[in-house]
Backbone of each chain as ProteinMPNN parsed JSONL, in Angstrom:
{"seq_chain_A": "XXXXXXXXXXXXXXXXXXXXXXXXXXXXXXXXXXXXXXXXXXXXXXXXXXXXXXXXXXXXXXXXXXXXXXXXXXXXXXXXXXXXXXXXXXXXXXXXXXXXXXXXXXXXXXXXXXXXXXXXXXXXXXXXXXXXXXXXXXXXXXXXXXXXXXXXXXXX", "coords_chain_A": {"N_chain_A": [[0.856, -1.186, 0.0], [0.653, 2.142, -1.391], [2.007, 4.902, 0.164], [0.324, 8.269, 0.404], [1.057, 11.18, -1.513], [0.668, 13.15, -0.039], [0.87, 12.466, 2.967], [3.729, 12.249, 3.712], [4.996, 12.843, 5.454], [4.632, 10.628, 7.179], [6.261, 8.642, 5.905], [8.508, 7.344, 6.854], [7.931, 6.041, 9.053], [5.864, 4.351, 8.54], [7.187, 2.522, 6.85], [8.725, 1.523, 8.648], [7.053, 0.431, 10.129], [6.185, -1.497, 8.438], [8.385, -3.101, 7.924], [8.963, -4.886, 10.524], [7.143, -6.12, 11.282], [7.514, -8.686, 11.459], [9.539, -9.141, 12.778], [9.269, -7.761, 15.283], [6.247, -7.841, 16.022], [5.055, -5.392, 18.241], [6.493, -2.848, 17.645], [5.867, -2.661, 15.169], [3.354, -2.565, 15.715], [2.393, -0.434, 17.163], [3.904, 1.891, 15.23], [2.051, 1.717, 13.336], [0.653, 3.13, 14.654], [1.25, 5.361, 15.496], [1.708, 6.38, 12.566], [-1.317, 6.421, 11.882], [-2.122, 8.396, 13.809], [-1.197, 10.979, 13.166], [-1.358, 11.036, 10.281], [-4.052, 11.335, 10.501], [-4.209, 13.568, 11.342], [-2.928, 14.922, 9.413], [-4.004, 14.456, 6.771], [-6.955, 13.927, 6.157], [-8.865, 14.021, 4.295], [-8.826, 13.598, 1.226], [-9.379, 11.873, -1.008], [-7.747, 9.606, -2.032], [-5.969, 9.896, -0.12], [-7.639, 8.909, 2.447], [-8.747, 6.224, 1.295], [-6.534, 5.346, 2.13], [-5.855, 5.516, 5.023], [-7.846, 4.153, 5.665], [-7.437, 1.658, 6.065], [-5.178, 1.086, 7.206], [-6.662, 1.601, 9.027], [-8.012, -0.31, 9.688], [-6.057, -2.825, 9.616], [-4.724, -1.767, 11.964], [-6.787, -2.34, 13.878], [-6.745, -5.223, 13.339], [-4.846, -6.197, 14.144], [-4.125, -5.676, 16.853], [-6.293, -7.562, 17.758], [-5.024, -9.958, 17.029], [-3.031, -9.764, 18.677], [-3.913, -9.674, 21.003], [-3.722, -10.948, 23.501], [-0.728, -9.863, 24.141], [0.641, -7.855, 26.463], [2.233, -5.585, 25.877], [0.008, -4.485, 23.882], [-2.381, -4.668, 24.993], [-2.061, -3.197, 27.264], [-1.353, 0.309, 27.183], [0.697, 1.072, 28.852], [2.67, -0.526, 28.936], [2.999, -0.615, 26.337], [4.191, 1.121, 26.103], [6.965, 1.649, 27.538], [8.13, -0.752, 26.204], [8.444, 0.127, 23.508], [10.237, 2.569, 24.279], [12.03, 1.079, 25.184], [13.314, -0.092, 23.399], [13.799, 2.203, 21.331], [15.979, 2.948, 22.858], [17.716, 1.054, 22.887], [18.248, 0.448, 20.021], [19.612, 3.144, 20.135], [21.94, 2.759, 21.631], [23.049, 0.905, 20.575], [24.135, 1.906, 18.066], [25.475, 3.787, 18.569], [27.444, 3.272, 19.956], [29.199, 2.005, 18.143], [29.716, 4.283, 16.608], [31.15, 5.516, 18.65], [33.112, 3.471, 18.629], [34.31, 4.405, 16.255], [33.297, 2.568, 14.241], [31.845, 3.231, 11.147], [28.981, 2.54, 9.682], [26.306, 1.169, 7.453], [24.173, -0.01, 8.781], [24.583, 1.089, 11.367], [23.579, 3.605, 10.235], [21.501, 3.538, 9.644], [20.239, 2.462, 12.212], [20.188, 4.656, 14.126], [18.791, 6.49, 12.516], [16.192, 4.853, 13.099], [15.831, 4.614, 15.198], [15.477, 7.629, 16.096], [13.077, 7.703, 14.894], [11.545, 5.898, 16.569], [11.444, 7.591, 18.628], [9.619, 9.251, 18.204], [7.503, 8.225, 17.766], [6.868, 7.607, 20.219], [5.442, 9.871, 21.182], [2.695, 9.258, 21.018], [1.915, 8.056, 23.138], [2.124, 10.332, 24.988], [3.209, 13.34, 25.903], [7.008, 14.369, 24.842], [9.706, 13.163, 26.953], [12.098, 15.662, 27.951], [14.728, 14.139, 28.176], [13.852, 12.231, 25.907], [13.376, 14.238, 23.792], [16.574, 15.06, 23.167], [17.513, 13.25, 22.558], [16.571, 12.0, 20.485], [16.601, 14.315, 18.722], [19.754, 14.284, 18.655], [20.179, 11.623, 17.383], [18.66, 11.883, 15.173], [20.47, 13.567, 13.769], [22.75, 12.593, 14.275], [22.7, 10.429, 12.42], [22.158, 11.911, 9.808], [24.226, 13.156, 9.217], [26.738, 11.508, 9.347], [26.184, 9.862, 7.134], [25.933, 11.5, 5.223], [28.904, 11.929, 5.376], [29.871, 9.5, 4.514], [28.949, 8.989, 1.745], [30.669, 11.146, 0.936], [32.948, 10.21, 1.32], [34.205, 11.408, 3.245], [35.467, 10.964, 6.522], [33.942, 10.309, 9.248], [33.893, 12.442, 11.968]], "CA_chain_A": [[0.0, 0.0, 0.0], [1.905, 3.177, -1.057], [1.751, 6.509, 1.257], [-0.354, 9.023, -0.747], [2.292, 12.037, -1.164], [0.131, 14.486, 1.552], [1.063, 11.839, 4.169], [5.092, 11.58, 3.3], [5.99, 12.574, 7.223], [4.915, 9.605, 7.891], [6.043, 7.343, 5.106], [9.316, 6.365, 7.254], [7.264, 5.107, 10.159], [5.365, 3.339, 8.0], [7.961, 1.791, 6.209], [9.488, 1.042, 10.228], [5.96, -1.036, 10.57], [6.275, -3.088, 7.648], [9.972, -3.872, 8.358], [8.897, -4.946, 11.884], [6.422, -6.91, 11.309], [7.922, -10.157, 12.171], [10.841, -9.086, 14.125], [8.311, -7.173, 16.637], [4.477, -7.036, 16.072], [4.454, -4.318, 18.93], [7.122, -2.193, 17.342], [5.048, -2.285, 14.0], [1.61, -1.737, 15.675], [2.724, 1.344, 17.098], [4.415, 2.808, 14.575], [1.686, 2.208, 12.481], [-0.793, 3.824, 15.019], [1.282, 6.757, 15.493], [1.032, 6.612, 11.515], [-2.486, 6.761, 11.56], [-2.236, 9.367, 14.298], [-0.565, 11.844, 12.425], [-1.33, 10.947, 9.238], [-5.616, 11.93, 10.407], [-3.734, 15.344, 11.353], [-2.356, 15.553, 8.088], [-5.243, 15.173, 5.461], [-7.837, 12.732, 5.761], [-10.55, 14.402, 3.774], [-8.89, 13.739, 0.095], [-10.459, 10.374, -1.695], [-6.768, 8.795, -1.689], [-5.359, 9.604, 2.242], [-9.05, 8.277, 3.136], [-8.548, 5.253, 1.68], [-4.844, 4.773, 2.79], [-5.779, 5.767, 6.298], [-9.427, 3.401, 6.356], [-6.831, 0.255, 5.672], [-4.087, 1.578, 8.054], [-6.896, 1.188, 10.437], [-8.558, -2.193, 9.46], [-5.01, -3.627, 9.784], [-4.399, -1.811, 13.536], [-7.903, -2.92, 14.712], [-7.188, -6.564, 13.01], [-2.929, -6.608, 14.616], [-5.0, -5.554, 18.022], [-7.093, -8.707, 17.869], [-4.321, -10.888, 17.145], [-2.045, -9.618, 19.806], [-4.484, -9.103, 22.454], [-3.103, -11.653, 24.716], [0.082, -8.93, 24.59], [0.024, -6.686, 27.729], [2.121, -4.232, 25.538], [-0.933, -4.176, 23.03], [-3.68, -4.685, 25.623], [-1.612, -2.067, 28.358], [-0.284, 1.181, 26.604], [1.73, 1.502, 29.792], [3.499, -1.251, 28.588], [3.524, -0.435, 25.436], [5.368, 2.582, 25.986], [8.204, 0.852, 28.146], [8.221, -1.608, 25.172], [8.789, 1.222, 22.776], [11.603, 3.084, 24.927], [13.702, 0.396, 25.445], [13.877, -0.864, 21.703], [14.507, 3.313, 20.463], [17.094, 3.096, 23.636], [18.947, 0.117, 22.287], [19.0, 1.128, 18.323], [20.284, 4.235, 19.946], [22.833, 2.925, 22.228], [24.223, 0.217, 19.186], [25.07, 3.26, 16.882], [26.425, 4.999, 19.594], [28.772, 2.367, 20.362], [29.616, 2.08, 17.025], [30.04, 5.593, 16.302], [32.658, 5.961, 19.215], [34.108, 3.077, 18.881], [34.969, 4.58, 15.26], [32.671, 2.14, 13.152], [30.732, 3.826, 10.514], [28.695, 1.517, 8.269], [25.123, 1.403, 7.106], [23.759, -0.867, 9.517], [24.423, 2.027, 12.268], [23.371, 4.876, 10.551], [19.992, 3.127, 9.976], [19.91, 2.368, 13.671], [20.153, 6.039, 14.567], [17.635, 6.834, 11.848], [15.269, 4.283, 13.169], [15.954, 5.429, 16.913], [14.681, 8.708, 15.896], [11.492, 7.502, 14.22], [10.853, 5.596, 17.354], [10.928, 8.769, 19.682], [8.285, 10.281, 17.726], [6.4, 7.445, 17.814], [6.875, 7.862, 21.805], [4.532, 10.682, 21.559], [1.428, 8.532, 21.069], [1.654, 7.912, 24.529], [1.998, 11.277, 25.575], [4.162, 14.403, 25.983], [7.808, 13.927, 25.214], [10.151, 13.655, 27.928], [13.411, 16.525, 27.391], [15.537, 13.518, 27.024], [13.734, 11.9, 24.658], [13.822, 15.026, 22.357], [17.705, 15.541, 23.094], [18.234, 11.572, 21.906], [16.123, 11.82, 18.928], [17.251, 15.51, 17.81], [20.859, 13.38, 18.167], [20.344, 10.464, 16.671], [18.804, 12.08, 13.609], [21.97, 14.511, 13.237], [24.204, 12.026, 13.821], [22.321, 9.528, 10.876], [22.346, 12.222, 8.073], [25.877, 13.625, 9.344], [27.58, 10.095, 9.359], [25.174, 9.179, 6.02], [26.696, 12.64, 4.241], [30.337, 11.536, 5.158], [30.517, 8.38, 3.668], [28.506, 9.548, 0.319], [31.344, 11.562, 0.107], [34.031, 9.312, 1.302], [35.216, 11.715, 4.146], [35.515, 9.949, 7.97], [33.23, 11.08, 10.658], [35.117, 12.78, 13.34]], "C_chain_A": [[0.903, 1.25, 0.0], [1.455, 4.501, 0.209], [1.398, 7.613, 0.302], [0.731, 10.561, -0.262], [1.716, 13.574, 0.064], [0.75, 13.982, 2.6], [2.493, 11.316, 3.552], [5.484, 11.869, 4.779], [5.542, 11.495, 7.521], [5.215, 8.123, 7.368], [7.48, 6.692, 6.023], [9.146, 5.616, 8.682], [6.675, 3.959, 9.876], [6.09, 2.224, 7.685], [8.589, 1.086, 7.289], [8.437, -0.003, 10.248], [6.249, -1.906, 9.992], [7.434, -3.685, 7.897], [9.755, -5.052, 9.575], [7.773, -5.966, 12.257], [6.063, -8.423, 11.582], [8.521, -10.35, 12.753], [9.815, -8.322, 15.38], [6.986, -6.438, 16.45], [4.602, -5.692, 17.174], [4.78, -2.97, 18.463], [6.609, -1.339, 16.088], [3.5, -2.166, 14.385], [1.664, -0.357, 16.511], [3.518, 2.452, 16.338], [3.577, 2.949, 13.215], [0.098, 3.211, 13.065], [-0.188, 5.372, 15.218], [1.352, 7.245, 13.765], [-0.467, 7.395, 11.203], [-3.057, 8.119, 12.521], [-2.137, 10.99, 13.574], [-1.127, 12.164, 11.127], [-3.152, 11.865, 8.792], [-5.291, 13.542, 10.525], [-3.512, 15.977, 10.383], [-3.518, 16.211, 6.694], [-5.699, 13.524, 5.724], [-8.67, 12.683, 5.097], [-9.909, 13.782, 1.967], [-9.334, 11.931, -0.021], [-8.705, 8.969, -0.924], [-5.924, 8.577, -0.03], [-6.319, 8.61, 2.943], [-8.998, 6.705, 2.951], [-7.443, 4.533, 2.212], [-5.153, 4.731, 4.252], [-7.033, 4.243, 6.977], [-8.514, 1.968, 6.09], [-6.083, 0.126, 6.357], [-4.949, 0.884, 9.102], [-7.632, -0.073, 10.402], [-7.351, -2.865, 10.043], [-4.538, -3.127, 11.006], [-5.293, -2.905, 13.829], [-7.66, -4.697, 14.384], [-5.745, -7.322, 14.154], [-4.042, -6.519, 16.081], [-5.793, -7.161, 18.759], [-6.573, -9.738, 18.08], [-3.243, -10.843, 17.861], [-2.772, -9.16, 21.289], [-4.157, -9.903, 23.583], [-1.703, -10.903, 25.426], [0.033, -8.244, 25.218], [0.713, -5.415, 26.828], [1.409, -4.035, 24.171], [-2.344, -3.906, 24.25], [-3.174, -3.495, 26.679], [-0.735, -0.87, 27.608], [0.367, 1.479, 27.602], [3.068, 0.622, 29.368], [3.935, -0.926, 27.343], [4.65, 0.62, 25.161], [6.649, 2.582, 26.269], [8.939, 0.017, 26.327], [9.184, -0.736, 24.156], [10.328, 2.223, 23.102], [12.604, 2.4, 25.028], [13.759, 0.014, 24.19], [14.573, 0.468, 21.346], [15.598, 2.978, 21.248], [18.426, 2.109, 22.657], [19.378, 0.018, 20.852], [20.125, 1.892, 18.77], [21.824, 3.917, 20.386], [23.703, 1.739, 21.287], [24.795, 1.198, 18.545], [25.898, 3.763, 17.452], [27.607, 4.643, 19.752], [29.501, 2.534, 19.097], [30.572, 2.64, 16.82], [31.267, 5.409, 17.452], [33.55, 4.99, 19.312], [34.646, 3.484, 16.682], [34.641, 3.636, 13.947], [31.461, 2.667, 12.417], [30.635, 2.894, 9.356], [27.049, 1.798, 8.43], [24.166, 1.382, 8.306], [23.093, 0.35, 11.012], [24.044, 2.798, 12.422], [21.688, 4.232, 10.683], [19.423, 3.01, 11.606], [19.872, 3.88, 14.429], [19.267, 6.364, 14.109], [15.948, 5.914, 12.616], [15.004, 4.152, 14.832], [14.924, 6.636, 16.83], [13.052, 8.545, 15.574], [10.431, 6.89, 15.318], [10.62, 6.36, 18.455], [9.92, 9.497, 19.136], [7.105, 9.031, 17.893], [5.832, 7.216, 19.697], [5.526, 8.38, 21.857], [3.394, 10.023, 21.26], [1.251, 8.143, 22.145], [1.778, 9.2, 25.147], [3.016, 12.374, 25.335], [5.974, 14.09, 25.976], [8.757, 13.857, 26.226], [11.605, 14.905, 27.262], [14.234, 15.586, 27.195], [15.722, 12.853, 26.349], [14.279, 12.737, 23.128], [15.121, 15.243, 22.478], [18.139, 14.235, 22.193], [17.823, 11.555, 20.558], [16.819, 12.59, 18.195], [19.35, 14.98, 17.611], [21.385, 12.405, 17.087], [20.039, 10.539, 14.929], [20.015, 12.904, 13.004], [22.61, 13.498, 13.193], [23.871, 10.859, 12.359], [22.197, 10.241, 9.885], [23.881, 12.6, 8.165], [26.833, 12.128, 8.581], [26.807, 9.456, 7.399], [26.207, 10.373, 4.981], [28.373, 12.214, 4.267], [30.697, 10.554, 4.465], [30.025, 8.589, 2.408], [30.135, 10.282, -0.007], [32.646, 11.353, 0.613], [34.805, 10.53, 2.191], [35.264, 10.295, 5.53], [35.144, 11.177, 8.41], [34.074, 11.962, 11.87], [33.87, 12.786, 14.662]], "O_chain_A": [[1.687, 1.53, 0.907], [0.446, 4.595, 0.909], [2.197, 7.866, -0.599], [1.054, 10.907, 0.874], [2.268, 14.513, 0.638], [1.278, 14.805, 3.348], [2.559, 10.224, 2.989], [6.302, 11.112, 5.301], [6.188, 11.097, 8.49], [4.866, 7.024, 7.8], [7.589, 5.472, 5.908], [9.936, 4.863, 9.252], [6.742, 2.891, 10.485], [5.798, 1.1, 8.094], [9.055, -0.013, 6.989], [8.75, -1.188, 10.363], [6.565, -2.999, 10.462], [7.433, -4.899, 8.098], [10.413, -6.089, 9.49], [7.604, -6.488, 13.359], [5.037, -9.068, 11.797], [8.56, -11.378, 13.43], [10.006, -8.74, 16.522], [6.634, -5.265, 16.575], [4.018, -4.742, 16.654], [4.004, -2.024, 18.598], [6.71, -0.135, 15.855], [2.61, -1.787, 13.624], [0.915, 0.604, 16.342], [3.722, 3.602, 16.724], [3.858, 3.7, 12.281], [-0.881, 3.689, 12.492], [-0.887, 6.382, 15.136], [1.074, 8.425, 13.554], [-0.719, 8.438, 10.6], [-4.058, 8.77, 12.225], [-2.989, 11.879, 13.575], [-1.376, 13.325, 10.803], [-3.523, 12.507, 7.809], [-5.894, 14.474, 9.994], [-3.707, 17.18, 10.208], [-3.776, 17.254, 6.094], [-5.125, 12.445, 5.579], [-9.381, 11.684, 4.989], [-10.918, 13.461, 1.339], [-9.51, 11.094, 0.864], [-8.601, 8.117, -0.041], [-5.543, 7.68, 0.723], [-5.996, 7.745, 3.758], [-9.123, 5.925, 3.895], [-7.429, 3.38, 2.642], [-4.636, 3.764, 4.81], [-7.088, 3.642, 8.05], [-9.285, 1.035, 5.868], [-5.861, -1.071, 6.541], [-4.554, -0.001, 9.86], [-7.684, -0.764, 11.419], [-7.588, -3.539, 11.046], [-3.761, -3.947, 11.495], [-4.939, -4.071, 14.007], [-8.301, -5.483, 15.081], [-5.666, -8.424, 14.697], [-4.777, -7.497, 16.225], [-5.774, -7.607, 19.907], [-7.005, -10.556, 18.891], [-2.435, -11.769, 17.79], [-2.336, -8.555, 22.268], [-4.365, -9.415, 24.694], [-1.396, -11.039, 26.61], [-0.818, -7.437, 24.843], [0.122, -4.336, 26.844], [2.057, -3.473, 23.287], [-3.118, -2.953, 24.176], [-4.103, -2.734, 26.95], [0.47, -1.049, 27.437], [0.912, 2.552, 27.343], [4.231, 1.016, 29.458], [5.145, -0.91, 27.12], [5.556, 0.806, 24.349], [7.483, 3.224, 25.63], [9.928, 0.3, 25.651], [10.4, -0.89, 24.044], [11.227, 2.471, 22.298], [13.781, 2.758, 25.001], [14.924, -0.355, 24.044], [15.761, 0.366, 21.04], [16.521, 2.603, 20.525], [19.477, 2.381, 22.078], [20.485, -0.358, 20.467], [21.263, 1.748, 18.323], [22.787, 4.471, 19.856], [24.933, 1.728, 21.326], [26.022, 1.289, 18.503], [26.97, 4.179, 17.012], [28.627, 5.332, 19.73], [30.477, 3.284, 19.102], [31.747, 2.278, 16.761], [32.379, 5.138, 16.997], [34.631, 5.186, 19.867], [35.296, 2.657, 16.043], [35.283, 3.697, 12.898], [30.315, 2.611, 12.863], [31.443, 2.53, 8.502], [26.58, 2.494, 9.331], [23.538, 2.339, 8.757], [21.967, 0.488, 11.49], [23.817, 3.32, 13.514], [20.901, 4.442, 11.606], [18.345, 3.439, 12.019], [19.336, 3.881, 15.537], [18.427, 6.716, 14.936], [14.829, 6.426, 12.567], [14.056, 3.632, 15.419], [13.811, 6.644, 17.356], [12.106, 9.207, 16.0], [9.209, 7.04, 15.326], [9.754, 6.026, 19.265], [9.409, 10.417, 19.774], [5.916, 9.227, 18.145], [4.77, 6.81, 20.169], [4.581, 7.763, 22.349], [2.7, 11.038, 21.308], [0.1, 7.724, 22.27], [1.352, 9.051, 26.292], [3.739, 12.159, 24.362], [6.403, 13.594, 27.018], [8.704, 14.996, 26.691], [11.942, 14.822, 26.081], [14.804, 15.7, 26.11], [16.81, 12.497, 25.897], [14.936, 12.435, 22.132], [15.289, 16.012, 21.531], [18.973, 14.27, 21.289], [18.526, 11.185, 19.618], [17.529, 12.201, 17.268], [20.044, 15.298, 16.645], [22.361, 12.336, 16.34], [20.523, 9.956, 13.959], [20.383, 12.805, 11.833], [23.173, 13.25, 12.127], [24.701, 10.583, 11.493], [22.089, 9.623, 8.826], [24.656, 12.349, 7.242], [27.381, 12.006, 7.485], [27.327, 8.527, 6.78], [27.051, 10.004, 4.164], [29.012, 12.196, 3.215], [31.732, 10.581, 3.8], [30.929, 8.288, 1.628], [30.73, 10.002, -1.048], [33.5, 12.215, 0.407], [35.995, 10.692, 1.919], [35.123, 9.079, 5.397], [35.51, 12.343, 8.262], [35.039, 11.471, 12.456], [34.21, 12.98, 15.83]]}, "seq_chain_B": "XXXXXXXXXXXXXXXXXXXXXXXXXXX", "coords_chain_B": {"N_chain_B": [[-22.928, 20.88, -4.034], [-20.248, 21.08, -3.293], [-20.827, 21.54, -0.675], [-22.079, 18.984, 0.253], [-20.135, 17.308, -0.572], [-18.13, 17.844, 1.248], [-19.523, 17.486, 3.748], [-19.702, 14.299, 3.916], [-17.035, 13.889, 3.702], [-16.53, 14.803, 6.277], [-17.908, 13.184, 8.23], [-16.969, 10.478, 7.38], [-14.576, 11.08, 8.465], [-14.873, 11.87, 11.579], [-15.744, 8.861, 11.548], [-13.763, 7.515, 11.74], [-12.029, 8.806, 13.367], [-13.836, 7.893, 15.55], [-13.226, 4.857, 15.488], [-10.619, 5.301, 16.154], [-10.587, 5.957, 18.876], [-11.815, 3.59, 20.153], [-9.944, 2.018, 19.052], [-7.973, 2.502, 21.214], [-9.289, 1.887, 23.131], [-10.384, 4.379, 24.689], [-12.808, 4.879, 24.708]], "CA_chain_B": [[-22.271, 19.761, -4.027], [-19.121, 20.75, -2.447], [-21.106, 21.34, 0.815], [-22.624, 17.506, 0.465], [-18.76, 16.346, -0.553], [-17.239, 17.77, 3.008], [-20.009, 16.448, 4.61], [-19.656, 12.929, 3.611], [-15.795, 13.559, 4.423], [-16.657, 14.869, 7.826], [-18.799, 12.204, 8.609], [-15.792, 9.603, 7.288], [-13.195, 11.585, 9.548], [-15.419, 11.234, 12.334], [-16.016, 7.889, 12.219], [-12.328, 7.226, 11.881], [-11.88, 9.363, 15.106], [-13.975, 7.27, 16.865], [-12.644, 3.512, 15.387], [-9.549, 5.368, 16.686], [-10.504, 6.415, 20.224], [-12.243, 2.698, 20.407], [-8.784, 1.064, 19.562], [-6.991, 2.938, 22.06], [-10.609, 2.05, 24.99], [-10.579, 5.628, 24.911], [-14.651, 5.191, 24.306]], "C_chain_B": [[-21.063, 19.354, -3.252], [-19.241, 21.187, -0.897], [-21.374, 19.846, 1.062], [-21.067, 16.655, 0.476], [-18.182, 16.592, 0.835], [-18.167, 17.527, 3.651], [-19.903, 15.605, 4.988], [-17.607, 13.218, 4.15], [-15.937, 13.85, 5.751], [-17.192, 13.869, 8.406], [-17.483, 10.797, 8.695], [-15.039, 10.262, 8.415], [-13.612, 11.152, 10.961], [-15.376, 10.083, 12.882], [-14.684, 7.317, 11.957], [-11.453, 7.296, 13.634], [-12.334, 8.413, 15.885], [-13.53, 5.753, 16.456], [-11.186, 4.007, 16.441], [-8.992, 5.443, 17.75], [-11.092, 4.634, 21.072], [-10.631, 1.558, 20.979], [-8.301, 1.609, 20.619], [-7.943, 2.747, 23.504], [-10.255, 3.665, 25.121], [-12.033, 5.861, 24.973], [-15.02, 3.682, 25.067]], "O_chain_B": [[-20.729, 18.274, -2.766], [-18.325, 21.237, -0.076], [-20.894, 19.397, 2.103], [-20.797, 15.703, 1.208], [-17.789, 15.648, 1.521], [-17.687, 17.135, 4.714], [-19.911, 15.467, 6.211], [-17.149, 12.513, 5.049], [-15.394, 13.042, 6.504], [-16.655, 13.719, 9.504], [-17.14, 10.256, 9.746], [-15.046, 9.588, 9.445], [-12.976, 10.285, 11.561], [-15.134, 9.856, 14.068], [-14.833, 6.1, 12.064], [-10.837, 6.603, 14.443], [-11.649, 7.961, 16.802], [-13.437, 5.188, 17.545], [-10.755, 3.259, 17.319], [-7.81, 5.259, 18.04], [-10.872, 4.42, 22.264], [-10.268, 0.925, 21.97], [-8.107, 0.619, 21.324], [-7.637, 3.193, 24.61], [-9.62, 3.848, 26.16], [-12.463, 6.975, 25.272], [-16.185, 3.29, 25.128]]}, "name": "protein", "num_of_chains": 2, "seq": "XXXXXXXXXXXXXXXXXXXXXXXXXXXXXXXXXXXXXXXXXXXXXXXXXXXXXXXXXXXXXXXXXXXXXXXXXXXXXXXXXXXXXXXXXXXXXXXXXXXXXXXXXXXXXXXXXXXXXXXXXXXXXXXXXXXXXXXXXXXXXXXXXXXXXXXXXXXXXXXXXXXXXXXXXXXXXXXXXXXXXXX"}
């Protein structure tokens, strides 16, 4: 199902669900509900968002059903824990990485996909300050580190 | 007509809102 181009902030969340989908149903049903969060903010009234969004939510309400024995589907308290410690540990692989002086794909994606999961935080609520310091990090350091090797400098 | 078309989308948005406030037991 593509992302109709009104709703592109949230085509790399999306694209986080489908990835995620077998490595961690919870990971991909909240990143596709803060999808559908966002995405009703964005534009729901045109013919194409409407139906992208009315399928978005068939396929929460159906993931819901089939993970309801999950406390972090059936408890968003849990889910939120759930959620924090996965962005935490993308964040704190790259990190390692990064200082221990390995820059490769693998890492910057993990920074990039750190970031995507602090926004997806906010579906549970208000962020904390050092959520937004980790995210506003993690995405600098994944286009920084992404721009250096395009052009074949080294990160410092 | 294009009062009856944002109707019919308000009405859709709506009932989006509330499938949405349902998943979350918000309703």
């Amino acid at each position: 199902m593509a992302v109709p181009p009104q709703l592109k902030a949230i085509q790399h969340h999306y694209r986080t669900a489908l990835e995620h989908d077998k490595r961690d149903p919870v990971v991909a049903y909240y990143c596709r509900l803060y999808a559908m969060q966002t995405g009703m903010k964005l534009d729901s009234k045109t013919p194409e968002c409407r139906k992208f969004l009315v399928k978005l939510m068939d396929h929460l309400e159906k993931m819901k059903q089939e993970l309801s024995s999950n406390e972090s589907i059936s408890q968003e308290i849990v889910g939120n824990a759930h959620i924090e410690n996965y962005a935490l540990k993308m964040f704190l692989y790259a990190d390692n990485e990064d200082r221990s002086g390995l820059f490769h794909k693998n890492m910057i994606k993990s920074f990039y996909t750190a970031s995507l999961l602090f926004d997806v935080l906010s579906v549970f609520g208000e962020l904390s300050e050092e959520n937004i310091q980790q995210r506003k990090y993690a995405r600098w350091k994944a286009t920084y580190i992404h721009n250096c090797l395009k052009n074949g400098e080294t990160p410092q | 007509t294009g009062t009856l078309a944002s109707s019919v989308a308000s009405t859709e948005q709506d009932e989006l809102s509330q499938r949405l406030a349902k998943l979350r037991d918000q309703i």
